[in-house]
N, C-alpha and C positions, 0 to 999 in steps of 0.2 A: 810763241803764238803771235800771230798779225793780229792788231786791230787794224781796222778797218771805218773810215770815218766816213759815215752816210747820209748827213745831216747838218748843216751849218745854224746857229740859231743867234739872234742879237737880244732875245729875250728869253730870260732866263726862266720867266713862266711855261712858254712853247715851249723850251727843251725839254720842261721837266713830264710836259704833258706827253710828249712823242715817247720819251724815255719810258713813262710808264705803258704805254700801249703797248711797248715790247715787251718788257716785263710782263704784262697783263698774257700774252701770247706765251709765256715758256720763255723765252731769249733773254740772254744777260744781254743789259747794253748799261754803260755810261758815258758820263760828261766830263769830256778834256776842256780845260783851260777853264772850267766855270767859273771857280774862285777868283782866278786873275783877273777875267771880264765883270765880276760879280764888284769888286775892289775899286775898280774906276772902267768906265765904257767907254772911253779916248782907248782903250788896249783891247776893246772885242776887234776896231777897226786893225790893229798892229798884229794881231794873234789869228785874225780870223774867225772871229765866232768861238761859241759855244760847241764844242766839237759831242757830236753822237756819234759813239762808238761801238762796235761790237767784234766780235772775231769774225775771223774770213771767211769761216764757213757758214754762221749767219747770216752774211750779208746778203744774199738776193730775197731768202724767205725776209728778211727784216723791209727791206726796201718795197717789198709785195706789201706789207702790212700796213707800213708810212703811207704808202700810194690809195688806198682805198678811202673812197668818199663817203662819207656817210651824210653827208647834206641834205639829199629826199628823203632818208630815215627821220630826219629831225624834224623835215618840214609837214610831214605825215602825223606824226607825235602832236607837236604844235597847234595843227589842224581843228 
């Protein structure tokens, strides 16, 4: 099976946020290289990030999901 890396992150908070919104959706997804970056962040720049991953057939329903703004929703809420 491909993964498929659809996300780069330098914080280790935002990944784990994105990560669960897939999850939250049905879709397995995880994080490559986190521990490495997690370890010293002179190696997120060397490795590339925080990798979000999921399998290839995921990958567009996943990327549909990342992409969605929910910004008016909060400011609505706030309101």
């Amino acid at each position: 099976m491909d993964n498929i890396t659809i996300a780069t992150y330098d914080s280790m908070p935002l990944a784990h946020i994105a990560m669960g919104r897939l999850h939250a959706e049905g879709i397995d997804a995880w994080l490559a290289d986190e521990n490495l970056v997690q370890t010293d962040w002179l190696y997120s720049i060397a490795v590339g990030g925080i990798k979000l991953q999921v399998s290839a057939e995921d990958t567009e329903r996943a990327m549909k999901i990342l992409a969605e703004d929910f910004s008016e929703t909060l400011n609505q809420v706030s309101e």
